[in-house]
C-alpha positions as CSV (number, residue, x, y, z in Angstrom):
1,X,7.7,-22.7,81.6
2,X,7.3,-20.2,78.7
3,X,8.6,-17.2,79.2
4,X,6.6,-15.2,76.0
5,X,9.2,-16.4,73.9
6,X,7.4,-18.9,71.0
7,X,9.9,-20.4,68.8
8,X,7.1,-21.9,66.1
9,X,5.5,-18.1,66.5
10,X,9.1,-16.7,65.6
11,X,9.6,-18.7,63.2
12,X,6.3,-18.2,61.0
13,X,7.0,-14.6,61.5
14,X,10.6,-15.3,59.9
15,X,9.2,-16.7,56.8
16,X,6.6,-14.2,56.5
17,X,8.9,-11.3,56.5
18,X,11.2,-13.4,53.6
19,X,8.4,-13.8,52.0
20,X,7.7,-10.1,51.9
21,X,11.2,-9.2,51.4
22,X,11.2,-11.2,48.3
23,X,8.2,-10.2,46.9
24,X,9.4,-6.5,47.4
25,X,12.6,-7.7,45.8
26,X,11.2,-9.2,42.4
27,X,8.8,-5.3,42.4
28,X,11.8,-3.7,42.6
29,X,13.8,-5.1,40.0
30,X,10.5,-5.2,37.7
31,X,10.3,-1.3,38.4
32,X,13.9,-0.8,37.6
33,X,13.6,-2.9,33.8
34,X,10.9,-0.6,33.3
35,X,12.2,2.6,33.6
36,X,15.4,1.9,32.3
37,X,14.0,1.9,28.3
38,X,15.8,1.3,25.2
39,X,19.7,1.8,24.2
40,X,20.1,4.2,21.1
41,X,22.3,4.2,19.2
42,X,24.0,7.6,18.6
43,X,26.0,9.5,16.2
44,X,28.1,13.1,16.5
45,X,26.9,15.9,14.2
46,X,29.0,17.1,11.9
47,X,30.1,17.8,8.6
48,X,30.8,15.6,5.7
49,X,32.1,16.3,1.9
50,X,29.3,15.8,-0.7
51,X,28.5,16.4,-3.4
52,X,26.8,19.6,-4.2
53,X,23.8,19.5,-6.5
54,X,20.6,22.1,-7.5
55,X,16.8,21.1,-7.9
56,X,14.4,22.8,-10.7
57,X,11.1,21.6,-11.5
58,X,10.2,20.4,-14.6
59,X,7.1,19.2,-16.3
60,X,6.7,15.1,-17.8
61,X,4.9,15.3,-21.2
62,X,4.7,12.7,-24.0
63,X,6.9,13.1,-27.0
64,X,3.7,12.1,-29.4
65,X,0.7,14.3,-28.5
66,X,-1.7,15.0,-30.8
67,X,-4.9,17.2,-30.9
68,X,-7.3,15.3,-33.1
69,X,-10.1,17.6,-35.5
70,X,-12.4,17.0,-38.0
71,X,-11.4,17.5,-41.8
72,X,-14.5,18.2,-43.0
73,X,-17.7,20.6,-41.2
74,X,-20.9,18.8,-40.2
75,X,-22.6,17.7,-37.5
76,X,-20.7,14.9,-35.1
77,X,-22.7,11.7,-35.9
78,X,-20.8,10.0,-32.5
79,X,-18.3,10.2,-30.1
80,X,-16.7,6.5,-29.8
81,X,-14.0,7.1,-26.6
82,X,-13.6,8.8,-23.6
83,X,-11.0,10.3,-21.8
84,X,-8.5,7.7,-20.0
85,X,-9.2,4.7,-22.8
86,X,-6.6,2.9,-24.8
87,X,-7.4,3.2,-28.8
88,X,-5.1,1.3,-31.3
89,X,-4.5,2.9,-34.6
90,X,-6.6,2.8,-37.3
91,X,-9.5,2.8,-34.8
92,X,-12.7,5.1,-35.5
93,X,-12.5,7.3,-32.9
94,X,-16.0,9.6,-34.1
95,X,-18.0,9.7,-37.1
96,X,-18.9,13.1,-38.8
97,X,-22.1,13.1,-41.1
98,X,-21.2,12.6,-44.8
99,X,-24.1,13.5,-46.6
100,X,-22.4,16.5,-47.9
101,X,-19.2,14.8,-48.9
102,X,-21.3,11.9,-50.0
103,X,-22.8,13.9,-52.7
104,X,-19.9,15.0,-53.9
105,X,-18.6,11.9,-54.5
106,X,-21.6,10.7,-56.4
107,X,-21.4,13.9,-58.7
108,X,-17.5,13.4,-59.3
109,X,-18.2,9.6,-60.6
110,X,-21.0,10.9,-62.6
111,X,-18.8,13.0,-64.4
112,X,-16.5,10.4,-64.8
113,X,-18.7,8.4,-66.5
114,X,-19.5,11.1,-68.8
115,X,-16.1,11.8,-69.8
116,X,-15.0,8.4,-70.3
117,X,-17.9,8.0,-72.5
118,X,-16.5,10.9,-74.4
119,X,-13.4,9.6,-74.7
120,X,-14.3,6.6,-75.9
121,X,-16.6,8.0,-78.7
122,X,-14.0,10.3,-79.8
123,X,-11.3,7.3,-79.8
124,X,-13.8,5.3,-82.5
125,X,-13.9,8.8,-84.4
126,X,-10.3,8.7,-84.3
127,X,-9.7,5.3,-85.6
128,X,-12.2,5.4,-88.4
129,X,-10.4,8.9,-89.4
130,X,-7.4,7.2,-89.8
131,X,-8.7,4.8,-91.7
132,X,-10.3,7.0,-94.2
133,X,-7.1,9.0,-94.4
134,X,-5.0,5.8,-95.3
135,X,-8.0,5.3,-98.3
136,X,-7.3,8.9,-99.3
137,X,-10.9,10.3,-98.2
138,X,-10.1,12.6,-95.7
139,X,-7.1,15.6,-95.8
140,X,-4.2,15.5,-92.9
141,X,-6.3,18.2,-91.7
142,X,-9.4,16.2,-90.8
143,X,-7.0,13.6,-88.9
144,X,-4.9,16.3,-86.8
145,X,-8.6,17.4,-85.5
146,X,-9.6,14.0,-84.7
147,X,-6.8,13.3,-83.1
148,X,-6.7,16.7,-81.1
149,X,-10.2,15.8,-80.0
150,X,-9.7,12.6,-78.8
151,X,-6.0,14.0,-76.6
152,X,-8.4,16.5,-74.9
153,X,-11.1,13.8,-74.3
154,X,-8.4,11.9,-72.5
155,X,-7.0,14.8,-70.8
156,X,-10.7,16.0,-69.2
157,X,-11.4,12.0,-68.6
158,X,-8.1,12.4,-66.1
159,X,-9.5,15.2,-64.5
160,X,-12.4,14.0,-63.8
161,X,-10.7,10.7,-61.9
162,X,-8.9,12.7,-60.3
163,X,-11.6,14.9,-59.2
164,X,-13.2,11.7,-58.3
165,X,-10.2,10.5,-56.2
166,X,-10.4,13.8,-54.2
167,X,-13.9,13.1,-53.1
168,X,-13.5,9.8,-51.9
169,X,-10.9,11.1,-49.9
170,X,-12.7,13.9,-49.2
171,X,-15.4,11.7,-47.9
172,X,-13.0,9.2,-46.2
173,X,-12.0,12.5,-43.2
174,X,-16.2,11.7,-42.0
175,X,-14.1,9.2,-40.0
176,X,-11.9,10.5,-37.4
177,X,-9.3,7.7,-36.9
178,X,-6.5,7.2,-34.1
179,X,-3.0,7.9,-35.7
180,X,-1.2,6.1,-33.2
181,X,-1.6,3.3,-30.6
182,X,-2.5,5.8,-28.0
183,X,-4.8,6.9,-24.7
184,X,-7.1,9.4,-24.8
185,X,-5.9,12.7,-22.9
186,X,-9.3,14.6,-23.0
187,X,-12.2,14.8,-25.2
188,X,-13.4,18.2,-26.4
189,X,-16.9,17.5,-28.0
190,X,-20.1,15.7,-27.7
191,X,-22.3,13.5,-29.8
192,X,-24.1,16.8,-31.9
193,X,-21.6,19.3,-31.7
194,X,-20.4,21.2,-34.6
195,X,-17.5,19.9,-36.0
196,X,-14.9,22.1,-38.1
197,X,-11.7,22.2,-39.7
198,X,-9.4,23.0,-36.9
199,X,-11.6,23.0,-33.9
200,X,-10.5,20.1,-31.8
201,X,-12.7,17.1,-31.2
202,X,-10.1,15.4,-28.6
203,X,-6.3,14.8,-27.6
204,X,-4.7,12.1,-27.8
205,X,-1.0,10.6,-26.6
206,X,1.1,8.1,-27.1
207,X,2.4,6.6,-23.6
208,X,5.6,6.2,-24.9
209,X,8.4,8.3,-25.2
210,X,8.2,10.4,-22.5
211,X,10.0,13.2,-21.7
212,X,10.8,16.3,-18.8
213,X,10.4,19.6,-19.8
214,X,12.3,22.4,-17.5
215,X,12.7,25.7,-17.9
216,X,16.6,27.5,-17.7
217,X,17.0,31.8,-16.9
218,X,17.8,33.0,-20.5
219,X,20.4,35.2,-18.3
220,X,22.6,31.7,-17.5
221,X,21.9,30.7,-21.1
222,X,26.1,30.0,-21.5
223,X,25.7,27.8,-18.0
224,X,23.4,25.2,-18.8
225,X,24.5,21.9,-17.7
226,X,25.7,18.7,-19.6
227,X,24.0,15.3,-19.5
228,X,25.8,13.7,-17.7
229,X,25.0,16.1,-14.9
230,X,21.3,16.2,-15.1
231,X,19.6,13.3,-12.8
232,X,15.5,13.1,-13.3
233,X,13.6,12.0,-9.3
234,X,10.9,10.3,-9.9
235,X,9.2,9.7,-6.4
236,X,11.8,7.4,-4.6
237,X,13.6,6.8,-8.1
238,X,16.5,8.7,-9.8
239,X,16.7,8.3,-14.0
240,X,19.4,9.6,-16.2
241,X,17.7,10.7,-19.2
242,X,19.0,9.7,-22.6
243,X,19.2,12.8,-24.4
244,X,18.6,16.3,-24.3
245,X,16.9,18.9,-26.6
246,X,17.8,23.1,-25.3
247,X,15.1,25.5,-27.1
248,X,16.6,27.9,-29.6
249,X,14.8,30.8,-28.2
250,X,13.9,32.1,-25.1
251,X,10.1,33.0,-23.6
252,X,9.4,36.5,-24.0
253,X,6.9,36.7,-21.0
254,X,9.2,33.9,-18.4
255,X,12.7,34.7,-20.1
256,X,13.4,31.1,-19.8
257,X,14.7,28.5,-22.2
258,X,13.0,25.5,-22.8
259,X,14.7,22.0,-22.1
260,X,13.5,18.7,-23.0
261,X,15.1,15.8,-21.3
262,X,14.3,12.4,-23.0
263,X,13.3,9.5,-20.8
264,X,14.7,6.0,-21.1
265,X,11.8,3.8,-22.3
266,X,12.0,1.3,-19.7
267,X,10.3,1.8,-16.5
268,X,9.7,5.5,-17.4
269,X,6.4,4.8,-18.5
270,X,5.7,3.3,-14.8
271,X,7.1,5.7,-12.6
272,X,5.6,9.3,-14.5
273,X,2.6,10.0,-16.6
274,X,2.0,13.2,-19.0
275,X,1.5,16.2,-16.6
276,X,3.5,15.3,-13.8
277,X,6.1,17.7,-12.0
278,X,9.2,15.8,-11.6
279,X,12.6,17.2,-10.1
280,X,15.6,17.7,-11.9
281,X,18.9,17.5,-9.8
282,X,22.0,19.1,-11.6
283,X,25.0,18.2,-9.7
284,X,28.1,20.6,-8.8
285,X,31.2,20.5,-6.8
286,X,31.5,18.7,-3.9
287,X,30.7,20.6,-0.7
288,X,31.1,19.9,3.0
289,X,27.7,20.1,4.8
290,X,26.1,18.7,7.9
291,X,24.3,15.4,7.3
292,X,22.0,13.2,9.6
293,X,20.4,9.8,9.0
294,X,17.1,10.5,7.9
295,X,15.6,8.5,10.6
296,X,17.2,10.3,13.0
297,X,14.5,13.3,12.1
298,X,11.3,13.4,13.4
299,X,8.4,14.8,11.6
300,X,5.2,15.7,13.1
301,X,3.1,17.7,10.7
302,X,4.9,20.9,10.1
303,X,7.4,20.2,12.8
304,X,11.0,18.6,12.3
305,X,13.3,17.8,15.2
306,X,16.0,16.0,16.5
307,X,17.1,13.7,19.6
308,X,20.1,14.9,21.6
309,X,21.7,12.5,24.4
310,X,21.4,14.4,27.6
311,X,22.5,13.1,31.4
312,X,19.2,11.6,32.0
313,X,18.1,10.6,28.5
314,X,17.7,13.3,25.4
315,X,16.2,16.2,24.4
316,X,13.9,17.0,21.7
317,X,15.4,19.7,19.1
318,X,13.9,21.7,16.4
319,X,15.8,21.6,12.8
320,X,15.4,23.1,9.8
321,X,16.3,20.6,6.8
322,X,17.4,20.8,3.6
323,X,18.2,18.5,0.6
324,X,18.2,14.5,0.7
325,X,21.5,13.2,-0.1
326,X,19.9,9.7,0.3
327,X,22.5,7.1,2.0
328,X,24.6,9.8,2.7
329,X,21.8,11.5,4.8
330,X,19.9,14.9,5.1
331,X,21.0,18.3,5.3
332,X,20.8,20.3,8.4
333,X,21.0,23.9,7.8
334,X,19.9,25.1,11.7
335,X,19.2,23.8,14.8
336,X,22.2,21.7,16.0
337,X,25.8,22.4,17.2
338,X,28.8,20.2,15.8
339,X,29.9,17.4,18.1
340,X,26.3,17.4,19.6
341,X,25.3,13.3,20.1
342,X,22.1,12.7,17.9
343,X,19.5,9.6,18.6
344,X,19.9,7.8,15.2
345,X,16.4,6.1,15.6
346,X,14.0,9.2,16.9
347,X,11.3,7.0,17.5
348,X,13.3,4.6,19.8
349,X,14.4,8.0,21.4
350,X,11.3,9.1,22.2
351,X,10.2,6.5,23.8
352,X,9.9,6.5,27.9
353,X,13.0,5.8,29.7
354,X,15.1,5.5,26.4
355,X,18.9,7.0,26.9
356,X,22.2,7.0,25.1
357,X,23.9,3.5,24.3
358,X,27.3,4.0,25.5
């Protein structure tokens, strides 16, 4: 007799609600590995011994610059470069019309002909006078004018080679030549342009040596520092320049001195070009000050915060930063508390779930 009670019913039942429990089971624990999120590391703020250092800017500029004009006026013939080409020395950079110069040069070696002629004649004059003398036809007289003659023949013959040597020289500055393997800076004239003594046709610059020019208050004049404690940041790069020039005299407008920091030749040239504002750490005393890694900073835009370990995760903070010490870390000169525990990854922080590793 059945009396409502079906074991094979029960028993499909059971295994129906296992099923379910352990189906709700596996949910569960996927739901917990969820929200759980990362471990991060972190670290206690605080303050750590340094050393202290200043930042001025300063300006790169190469040690061989050279603004390049004509020599001679007349029109510019052609304009051979352009701004941001390499030109080896001895090349013909532009060509300046010669006709002038030209005839000069023609007229000079005319008159050298004319006074070598001269001199020659009056050398024959000479010789036969001397003859004549030695026969007793002619008086000392007659030979001291001869021979006078012929000395001022010679002399005007010298002038006129020399006068002849100035105007192929003269003639030679139609050629504006690179003085220096060298790139052009900037190019300040065009194929028809007047060219004159002292108006500049282009500038050119050698891309090595290099140096950093910075500026010093003629007030701390007796405080400039040493060498050894000047450091030159070139993007992620630090260089120790290799000598160092200090002005004599100050600006009158800036009342600033002028320094010139030398670069080292190798891997200057890669790292800075002619124009460039570079920093230039001077290092002090050693100071205590509150450093963070760098990744531990978050930067969005304008914004720069922090990660701080809270009971249910952490809590974004708003610093204000200063100087980067590099591996030591970065400054922060507001925004946290000493013994406060910072996220040392703030992305890994910020992500959903993500607390303190403990």
């Amino acid at each position: 007799m059945n009396n409502g009670f079906c074991i094979p019913c029960n028993f499909n039942a059971l295994k129906t609600a296992m099923a379910f429990a352990f189906l709700l089971g596996i949910a569960l624990a996927q739901a917990q590995s969820v929200n759980k999120g990362p471990e991060v590391k972190v670290i206690k703020a605080g303050q750590q011994s340094v050393a202290g250092f200043t930042e001025i800017d300063a300006t790169v500029e190469a040690v061989m610059q050279s603004t390049l004009s004509s020599q001679i006026s007349g029109r510019v013939l052609s304009l051979n470069v352009k701004a941001g080409e390499r030109v080896k020395a001895g090349q013909v950079l532009a060509t300046i019309d010669d006709r002038e110069t030209q005839t000069g040069l023609i007229r000079s070696q005319a008159q050298l002909n004319q006074s070598d002629a001269e001199m020659r004649q009056l050398q024959i004059a000479l010789k036969r006078t001397q003859e004549l003398k030695s026969q007793g036809f002619v008086s000392s007289a007659a030979l001291d004018l001869a021979d006078a003659q012929f000395k001022a023949a010679q002399a005007g013959r010298d002038s006129a080679s020399a006068a002849t040597i100035q105007a192929k020289v003269t003639q030679s500055f139609s050629k504006v030549i690179a003085p220096y393997d060298a790139w052009v800076l900037e190019t300040s004239a065009q194929a028809g342009d007047l060219a004159m003594p002292g108006r500049p046709l282009m500038t050119v610059y050698a891309p090595q040596p290099l140096r950093a020019v910075m500026q010093w208050p003629a007030s701390q004049k007796n405080t400039v520092p040493t060498l050894q404690n000047l450091q030159i940041l070139l993007g992620s790069e630090s260089i120790k320049p290799v000598s160092m020039q200090i002005m004599p005299s100050a600006d009158g407008v800036s009342q600033t001195i002028g320094i010139k920091l030398d670069l080292p030749r190798a891997g200057a040239a890669a790292l800075a070009a002619p124009g460039q504002i570079v920093r230039v750490r001077i290092a002090g005393s050693s100071q205590a000050k509150g450093l963070i890694p760098s990744t531990a900073i978050l930067r969005r835009g304008e914004i720069t915060a922090v990660y701080v370990a809270q009971d249910n995760g952490f809590a974004m903070k708003l610093v204000r930063i200063g100087a980067d010490h590099g591996s030591a870390g970065v400054e922060i000169w507001a925004g946290l508390k000493e013994g406060e525990l910072i996220a040392v990854d703030a992305v890994q922080a910020g992500m959903k779930g993500a607390h303190a590793a403990r």
